[in-house]
C-alpha positions, 0 to 999 in steps of 0.5 A: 500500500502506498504511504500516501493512501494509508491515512486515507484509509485510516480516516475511513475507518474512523469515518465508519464509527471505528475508535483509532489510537493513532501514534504518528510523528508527521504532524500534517497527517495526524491534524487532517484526520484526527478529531483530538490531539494529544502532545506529549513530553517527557511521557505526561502529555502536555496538550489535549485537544482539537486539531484546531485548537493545537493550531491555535496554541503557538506555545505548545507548537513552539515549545513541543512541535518546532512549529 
């Protein structure tokens, strides 16, 4: 399968009412098909929220995503 299409699949899945615990480290790939987000450093996370809440949280990106 190709790595292109395997979030695709991931977002149906989910689509179809499937719970996915996805761990994933491309950042662009977790926002589009995720509908909460966690962060995580030094094993306790320090964000929990919306894909659109992380975008709005400069600090936690800067600090956590280096973005």
């Amino acid at each position: 399968m190709e790595a292109k299409a395997e979030p695709d699949l991931i977002a149906e899945i989910a689509r179809r009412g499937v719970a996915i615990l996805l761990v994933e480290q491309k950042l662009s790939i977790a926002m589009r098909i995720s509908h909460r987000v966690y962060v995580m450093g030094h094993g306790k996370i320090v964000f929990e929220g919306s894909p659109d809440d992380l975008k709005a949280n400069s600090a936690v990106r800067k600090e956590w995503l280096e973005v």
